[in-house]
C-alpha positions in Angstrom: 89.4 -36.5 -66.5 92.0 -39.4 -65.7 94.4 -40.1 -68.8 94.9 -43.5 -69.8 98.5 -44.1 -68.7 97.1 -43.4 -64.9 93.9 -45.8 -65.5 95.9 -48.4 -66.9 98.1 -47.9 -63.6 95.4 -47.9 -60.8 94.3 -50.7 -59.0 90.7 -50.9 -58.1 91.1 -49.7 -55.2 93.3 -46.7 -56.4 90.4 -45.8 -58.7 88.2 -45.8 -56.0 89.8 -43.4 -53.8 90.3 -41.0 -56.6 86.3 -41.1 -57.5 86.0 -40.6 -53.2 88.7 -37.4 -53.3 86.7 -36.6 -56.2 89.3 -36.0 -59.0 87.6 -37.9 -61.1 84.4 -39.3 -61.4 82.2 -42.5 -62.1 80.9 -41.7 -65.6 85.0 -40.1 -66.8 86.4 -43.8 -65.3 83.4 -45.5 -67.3 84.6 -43.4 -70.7 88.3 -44.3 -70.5 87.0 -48.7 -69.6 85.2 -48.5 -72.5 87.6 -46.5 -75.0 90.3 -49.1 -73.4 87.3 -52.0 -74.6 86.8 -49.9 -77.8 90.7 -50.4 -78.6 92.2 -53.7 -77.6 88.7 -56.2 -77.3 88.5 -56.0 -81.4 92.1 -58.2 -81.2 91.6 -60.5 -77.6 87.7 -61.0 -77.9 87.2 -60.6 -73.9 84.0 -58.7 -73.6 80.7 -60.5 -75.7 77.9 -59.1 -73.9 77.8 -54.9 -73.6 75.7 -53.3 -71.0 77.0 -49.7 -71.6 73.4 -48.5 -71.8 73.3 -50.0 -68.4 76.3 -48.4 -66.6 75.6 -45.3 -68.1 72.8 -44.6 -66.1 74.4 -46.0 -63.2 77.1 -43.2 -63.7 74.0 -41.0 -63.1 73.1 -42.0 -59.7 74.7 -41.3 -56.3 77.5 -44.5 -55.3 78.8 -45.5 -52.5 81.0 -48.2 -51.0 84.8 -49.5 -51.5 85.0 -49.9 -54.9 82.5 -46.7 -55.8 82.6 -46.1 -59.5 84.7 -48.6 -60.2 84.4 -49.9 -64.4 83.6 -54.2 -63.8 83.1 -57.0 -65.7 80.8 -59.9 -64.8 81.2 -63.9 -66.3 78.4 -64.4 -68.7 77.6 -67.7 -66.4 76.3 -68.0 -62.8 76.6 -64.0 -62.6 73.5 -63.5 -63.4 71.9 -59.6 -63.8 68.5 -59.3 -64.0 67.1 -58.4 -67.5 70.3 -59.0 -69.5 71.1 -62.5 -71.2 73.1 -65.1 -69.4 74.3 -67.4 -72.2 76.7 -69.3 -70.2 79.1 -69.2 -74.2 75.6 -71.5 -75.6 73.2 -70.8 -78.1 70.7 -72.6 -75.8 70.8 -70.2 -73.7 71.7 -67.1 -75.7 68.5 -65.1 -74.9 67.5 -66.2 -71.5 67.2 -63.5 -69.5 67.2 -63.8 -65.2 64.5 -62.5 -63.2 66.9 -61.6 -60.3 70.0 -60.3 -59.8 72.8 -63.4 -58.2 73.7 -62.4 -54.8 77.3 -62.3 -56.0 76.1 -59.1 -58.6 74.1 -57.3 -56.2 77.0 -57.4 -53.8 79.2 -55.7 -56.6 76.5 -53.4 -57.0 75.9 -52.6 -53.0 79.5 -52.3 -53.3 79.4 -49.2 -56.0 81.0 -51.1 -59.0 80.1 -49.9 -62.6 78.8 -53.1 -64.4 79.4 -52.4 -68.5 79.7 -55.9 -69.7 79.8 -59.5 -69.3 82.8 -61.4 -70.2 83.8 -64.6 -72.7 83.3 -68.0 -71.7 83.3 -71.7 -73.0 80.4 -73.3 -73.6 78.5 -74.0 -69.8 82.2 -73.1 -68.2 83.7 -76.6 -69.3 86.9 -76.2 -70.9 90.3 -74.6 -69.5 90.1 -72.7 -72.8 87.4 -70.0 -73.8 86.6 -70.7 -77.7 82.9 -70.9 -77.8 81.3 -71.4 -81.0 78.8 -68.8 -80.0 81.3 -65.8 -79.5 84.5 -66.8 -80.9 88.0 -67.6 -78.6 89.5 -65.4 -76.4 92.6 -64.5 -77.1 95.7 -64.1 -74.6 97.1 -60.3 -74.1 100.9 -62.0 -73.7 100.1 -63.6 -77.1 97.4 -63.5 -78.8 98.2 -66.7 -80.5 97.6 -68.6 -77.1 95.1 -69.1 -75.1 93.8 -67.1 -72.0 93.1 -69.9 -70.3 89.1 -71.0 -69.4 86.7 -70.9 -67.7 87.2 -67.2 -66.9 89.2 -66.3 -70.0 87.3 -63.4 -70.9 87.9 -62.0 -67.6 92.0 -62.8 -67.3 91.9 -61.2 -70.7 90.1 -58.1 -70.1 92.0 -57.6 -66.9 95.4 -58.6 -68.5 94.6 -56.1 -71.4 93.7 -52.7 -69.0 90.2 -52.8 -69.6 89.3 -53.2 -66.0 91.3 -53.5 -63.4 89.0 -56.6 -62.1 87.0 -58.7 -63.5 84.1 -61.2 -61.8 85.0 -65.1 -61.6 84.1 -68.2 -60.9 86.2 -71.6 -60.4 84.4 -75.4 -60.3 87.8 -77.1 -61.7 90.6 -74.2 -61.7 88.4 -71.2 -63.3 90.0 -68.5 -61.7 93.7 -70.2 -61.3 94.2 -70.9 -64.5 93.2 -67.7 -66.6 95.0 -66.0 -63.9 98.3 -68.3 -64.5 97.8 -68.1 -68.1 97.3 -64.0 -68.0 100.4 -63.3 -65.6 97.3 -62.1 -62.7 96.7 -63.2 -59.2 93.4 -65.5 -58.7 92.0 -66.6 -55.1 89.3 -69.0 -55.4 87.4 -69.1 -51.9 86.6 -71.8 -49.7 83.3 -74.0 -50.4 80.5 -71.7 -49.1 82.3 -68.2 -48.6 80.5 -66.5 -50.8 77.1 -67.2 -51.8 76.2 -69.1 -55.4 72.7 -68.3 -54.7 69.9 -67.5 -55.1 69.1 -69.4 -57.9 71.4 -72.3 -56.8 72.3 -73.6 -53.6 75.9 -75.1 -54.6 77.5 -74.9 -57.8 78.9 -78.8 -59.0 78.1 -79.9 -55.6 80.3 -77.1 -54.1 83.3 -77.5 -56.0 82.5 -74.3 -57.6 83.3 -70.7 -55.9 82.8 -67.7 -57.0 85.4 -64.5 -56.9 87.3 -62.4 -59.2 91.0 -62.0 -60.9 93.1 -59.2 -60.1 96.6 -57.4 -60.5 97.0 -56.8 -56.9 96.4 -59.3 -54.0 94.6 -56.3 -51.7 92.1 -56.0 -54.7 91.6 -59.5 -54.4 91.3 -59.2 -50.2 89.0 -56.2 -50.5 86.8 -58.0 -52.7 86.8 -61.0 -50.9 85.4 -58.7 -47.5 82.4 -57.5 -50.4 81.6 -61.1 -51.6 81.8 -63.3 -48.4 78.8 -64.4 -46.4 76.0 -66.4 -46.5 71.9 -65.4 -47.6 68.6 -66.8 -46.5 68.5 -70.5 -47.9 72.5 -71.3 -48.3 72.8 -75.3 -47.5 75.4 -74.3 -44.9 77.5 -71.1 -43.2 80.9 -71.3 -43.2 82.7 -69.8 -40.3 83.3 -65.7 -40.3 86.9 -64.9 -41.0 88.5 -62.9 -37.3 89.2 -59.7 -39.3 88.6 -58.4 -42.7 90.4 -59.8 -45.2 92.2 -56.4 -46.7 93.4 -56.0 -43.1 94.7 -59.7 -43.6 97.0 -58.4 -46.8 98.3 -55.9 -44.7 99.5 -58.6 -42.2 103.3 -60.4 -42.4 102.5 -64.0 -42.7 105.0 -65.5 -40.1 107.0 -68.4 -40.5 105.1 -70.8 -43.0 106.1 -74.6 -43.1 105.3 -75.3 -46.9 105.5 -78.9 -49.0 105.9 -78.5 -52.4 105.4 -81.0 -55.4 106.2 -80.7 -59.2 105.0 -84.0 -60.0 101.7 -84.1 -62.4 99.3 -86.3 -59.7 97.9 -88.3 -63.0 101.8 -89.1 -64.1 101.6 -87.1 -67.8 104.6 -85.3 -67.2 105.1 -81.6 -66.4 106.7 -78.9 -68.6 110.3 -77.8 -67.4 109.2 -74.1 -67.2 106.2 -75.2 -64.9 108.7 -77.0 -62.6 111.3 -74.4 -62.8 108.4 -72.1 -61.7 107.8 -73.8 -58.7 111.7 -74.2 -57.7 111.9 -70.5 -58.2 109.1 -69.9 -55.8 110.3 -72.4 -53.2 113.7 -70.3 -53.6 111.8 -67.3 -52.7 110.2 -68.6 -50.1 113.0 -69.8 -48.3 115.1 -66.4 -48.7 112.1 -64.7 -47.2 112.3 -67.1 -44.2 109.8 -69.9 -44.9 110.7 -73.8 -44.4 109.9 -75.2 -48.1 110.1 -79.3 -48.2 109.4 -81.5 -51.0 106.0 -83.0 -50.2 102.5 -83.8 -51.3 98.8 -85.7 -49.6 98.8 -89.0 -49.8 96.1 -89.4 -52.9 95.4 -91.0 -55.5 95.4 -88.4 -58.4 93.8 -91.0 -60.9 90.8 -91.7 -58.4 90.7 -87.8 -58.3 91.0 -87.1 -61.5 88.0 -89.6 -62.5 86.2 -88.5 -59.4 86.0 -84.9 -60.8 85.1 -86.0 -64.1 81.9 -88.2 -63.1 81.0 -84.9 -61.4 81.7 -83.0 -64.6 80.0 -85.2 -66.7 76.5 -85.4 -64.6 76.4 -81.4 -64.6 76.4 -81.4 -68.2 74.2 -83.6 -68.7 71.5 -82.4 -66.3 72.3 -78.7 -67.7 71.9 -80.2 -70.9 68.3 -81.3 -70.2 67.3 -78.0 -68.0 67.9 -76.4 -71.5 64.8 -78.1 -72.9 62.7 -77.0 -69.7 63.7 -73.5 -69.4 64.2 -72.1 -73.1 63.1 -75.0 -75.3 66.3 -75.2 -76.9 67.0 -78.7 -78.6 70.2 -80.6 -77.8 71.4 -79.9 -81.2 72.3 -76.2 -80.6 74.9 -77.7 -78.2 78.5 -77.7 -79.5 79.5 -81.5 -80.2 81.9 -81.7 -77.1 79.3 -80.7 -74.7 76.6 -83.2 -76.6 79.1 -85.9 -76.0 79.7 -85.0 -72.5 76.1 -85.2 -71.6 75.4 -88.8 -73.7 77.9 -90.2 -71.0 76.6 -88.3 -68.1 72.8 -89.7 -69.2 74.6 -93.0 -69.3 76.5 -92.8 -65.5 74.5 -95.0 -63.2 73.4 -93.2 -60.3 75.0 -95.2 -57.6 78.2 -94.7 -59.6 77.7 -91.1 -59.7 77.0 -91.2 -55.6 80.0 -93.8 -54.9 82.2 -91.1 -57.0 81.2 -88.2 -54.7 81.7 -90.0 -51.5 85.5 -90.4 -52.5 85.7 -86.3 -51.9 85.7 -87.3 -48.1 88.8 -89.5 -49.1 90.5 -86.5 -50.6 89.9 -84.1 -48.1 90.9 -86.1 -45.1 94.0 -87.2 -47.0 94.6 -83.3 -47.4 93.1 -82.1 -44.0 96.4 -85.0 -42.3 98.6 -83.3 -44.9 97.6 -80.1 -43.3 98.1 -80.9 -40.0 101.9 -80.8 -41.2 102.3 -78.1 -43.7 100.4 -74.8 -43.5 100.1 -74.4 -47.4 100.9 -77.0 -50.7 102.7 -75.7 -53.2 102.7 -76.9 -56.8 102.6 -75.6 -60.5 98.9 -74.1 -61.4 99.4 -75.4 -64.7 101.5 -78.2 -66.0 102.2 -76.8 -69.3 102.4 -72.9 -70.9 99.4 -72.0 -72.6 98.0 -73.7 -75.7 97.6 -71.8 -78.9 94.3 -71.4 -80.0 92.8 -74.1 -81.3 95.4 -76.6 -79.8 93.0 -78.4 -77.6 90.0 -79.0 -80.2 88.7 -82.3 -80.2 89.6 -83.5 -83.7 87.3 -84.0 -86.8 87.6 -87.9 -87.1 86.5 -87.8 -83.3 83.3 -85.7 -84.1 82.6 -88.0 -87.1 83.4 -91.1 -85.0 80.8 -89.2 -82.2 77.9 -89.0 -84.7 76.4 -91.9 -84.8 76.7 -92.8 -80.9 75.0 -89.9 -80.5 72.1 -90.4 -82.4 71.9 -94.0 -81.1 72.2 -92.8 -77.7 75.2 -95.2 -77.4 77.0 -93.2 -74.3 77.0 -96.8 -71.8 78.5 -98.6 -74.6 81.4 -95.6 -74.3 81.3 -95.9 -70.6 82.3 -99.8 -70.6 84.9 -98.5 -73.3 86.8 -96.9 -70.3 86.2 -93.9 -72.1 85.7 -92.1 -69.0 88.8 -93.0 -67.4 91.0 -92.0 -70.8 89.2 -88.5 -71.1 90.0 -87.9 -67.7 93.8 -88.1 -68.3 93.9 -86.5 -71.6 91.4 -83.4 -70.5 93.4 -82.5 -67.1 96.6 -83.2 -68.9 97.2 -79.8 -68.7 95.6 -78.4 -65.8 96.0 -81.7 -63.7 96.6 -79.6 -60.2 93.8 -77.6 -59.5 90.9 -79.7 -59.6 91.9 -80.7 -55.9 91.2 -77.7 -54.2 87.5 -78.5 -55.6 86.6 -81.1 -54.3 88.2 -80.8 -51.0 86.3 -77.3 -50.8 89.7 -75.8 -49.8 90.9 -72.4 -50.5 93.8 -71.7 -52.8 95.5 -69.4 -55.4 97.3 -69.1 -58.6 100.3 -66.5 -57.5 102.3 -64.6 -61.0 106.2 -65.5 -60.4 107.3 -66.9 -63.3 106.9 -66.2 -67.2 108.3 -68.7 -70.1 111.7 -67.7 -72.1 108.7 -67.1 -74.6 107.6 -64.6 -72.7 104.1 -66.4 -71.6 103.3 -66.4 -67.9 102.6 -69.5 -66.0 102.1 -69.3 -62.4 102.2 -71.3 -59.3 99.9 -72.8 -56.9 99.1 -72.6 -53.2 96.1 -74.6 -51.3 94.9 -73.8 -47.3 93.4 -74.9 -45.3 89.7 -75.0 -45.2 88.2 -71.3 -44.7 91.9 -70.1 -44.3 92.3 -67.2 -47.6 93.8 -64.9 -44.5 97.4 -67.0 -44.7 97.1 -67.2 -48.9 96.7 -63.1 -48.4 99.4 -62.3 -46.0 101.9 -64.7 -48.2 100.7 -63.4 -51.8 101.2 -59.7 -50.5 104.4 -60.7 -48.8 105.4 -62.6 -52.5 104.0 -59.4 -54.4 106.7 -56.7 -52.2 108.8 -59.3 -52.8 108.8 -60.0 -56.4 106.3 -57.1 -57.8 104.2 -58.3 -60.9 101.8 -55.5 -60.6 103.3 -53.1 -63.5 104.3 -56.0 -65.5 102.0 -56.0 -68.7 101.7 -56.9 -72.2 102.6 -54.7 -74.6 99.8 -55.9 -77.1 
């Protein structure tokens, strides 16, 4: 039997070896995840969807691969496992139940993880907070005043608290970079097509999305990465095989990185001193450890960007919205009143302005590929402010009763010519105004632990590759976690 204070100081892969030396098994791992569930998921609200039943009987049969008994959590969105409900944090979707296993959970389970639960989310994955009405907010492990930061809140939290050392993740505007930042945990979101989002879609948001997990340690993170990658039967495209496996890559020094750095919010709102001192720590670092850091950032238009990703945004929801109807017969009124908002001005986008919006990705990523052909890796804060309380982000009462009647008039063009779009872009990304780049230049990137607030909240910082280049994030996040180790730092909650 494995005690607490050793679980609790395992990695993933650390658990794995001692299930493969055999001093402890699947089914004595599983116990301890879910006493550690048992204990601290009553107070952070991580875990909304059980499935002990589940990896019970998985306990039972013969595992094998890297991560071989191995307790995980999945996102209740995108992850889907067949026969359990994917409510993507809506009641529309509360009991639908997937035929199929995703590609990205039957990987995990060729892999030899123990599945036990799904993880918190906001409603469709559209806030970079998790408080869904359905199941409640997630609360941060640092504080649980503050948030743990969205999409993948539930799984920064769970992973922040002990319960697992990884979690399953996904990222279509900062996902996995910002729960990561906001739980003091390291987050890789993959290049556009490195791991499959199929098979029931072919790209997420049109590819901004990838799929992945958050960790403690960066070979975690690389380990995973060699499970999750490649393409299935019916992807839209292949991306190029990385030369070695990525955990190898962790193991690698980096070499001598040239690295521009910026602090400036690329929408102009201003950026939280500890942010900024964040990212002047790390570009200290960096330089002591032999790198050439210079103030620097692509040549875009943050604005553009910003309302780019939004007309994106609000077309999803809007098409999700409607899919609703078709696939559980759920009316639009189960919807939370943010996301029925969302999709009256998604309905109202005309087409050609949705296409003309999605053409300017091109713009971004050749602005970012010349930037590239400088600097091997950007630098900048993940977030531009600490994490918000809970509730600090709501959309206010006299909006919802303003949004009323629009609603029922199906007035969303006459909030389009409003500039309405163009005013929820700033004030949404206000605090998470750096990350949606990476999306919708299909680049990889990752949210790195190096700094916590005089509060005692962690922030993080931010690097972005090139495209289909995790190997240098790995080699410099391993090099930055010998460095500055964050591994054993944890909330005391």
């Amino acid at each position: 039997m494995i005690a607490l204070a050793e679980y609790l100081q395992q990695d993933a892969l650390g658990l794995a070896e001692l299930v493969r030396r055999r001093e402890v098994t699947a089914a004595e791992l599983l116990d301890v995840a879910l006493a550690r569930n048992a204990e601290v998921n009553p107070r952070i609200n991580a875990v909304v969807v059980p499935m002990d039943h589940i990896a019970r009987e998985r306990t039972r049969q013969p595992l094998g691969g890297p991560f071989a008994g191995v307790p995980f959590l999945i996102k209740d969105i995108q992850q889907d496992y067949a026969g359990v409900p994917t409510s993507s944090g809506s009641r529309a979707f509360r009991d639908w139940r997937p035929a199929t296993h995703a590609h990205f959970v039957q990987r995990l389970l060729d892999a030899g993880t123990v599945i036990f639960g799904k993880t918190n989310t906001p409603e469709l994955a559209l806030k970079g907070t998790t408080e869904p009405e359905l199941f409640g907010p997630t609360r941060n492990p640092w504080n649980l005043d503050h948030t743990s930061g969205g999409s993948s809140g539930g799984a920064a939290a769970a992973v922040a608290a002990g319960i697992v050392p990884m979690a399953g993740a996904s990222d279509g505007g900062g996902s996995i970079r910002i729960p990561a930042a906001c739980c003091g945990l390291f987050g890789l979101r993959p290049s556009r097509g490195r791991v499959s989002a199929g098979p029931a879609v072919g790209e997420i948001w049109e590819g901004a999305s990838s799929e992945h997990v958050i960790t403690r340690t960066v070979r975690d993170s690389a380990a995973m990465l060699d499970v999750l990658h490649g393409g299935a039967c019916g992807d839209p495209f292949r991306i190029a095989p990385p030369e070695r496996s990525y955990l190898e890559e962790a193991r690698r020094e980096p070499g001598r990185l040239r690295i521009g750095f910026s602090t400036r919010s690329p929408i102009d709102l201003g950026v939280d001193p500890e942010c900024v001192q964040a990212v002047q720590d790390a570009a200290r670092l960096l330089e002591s450890l032999g790198h050439t850091v210079v103030e620097a950032e692509p040549k875009i238009d943050g604005a553009a960007l910003a309302e780019s990703f939004l007309t994106m945004y609000l077309g999803q929801v809007a098409a999700t919205v409607a899919e609703a109807r078709e696939r559980t017969g759920a009316r639009e009124t189960v919807f939370e009143m943010d996301t029925r908002a969302l999709a009256l001005l998604g309905r109202s986008l005309p087409a050609g302005d949705y296409v003309r919006a999605h053409r300017r990705w091109n713009d971004f990523a050749r602005a970012l590929g010349r930037f590239h052909e400088q600097y091997d890796l950007y630098l900048t804060p993940t977030l531009a402010r600490p994490p918000a309380r809970i509730g600090e982000q709501d959309t206010p009462r006299w909006q919802h009763a303003a949004l009323k009647p629009l609603l029922a008039l199906d007035l969303g063009g006459l909030l389009l010519r409003s500039g309405m779009v163009q005013k929820m872009a700033r004030e949404s990304l206000a605090r998470v105004p750096f990350t949606q780049l990476s999306n919708l230049t299909g680049t990889p990137s990752m949210s790195v632990p190096l700094h916590w607030t005089a509060a005692g909240l962690p922030v993080g910082v931010q690097f972005v590759a090139r495209f289909g280049d995790e190997a240098t994030l790995l080699r410099l996040a391993a090099q930055l976690e010998q460095a500055r180790p964050w591994r054993d730092r944890r909330p005391a909650l």
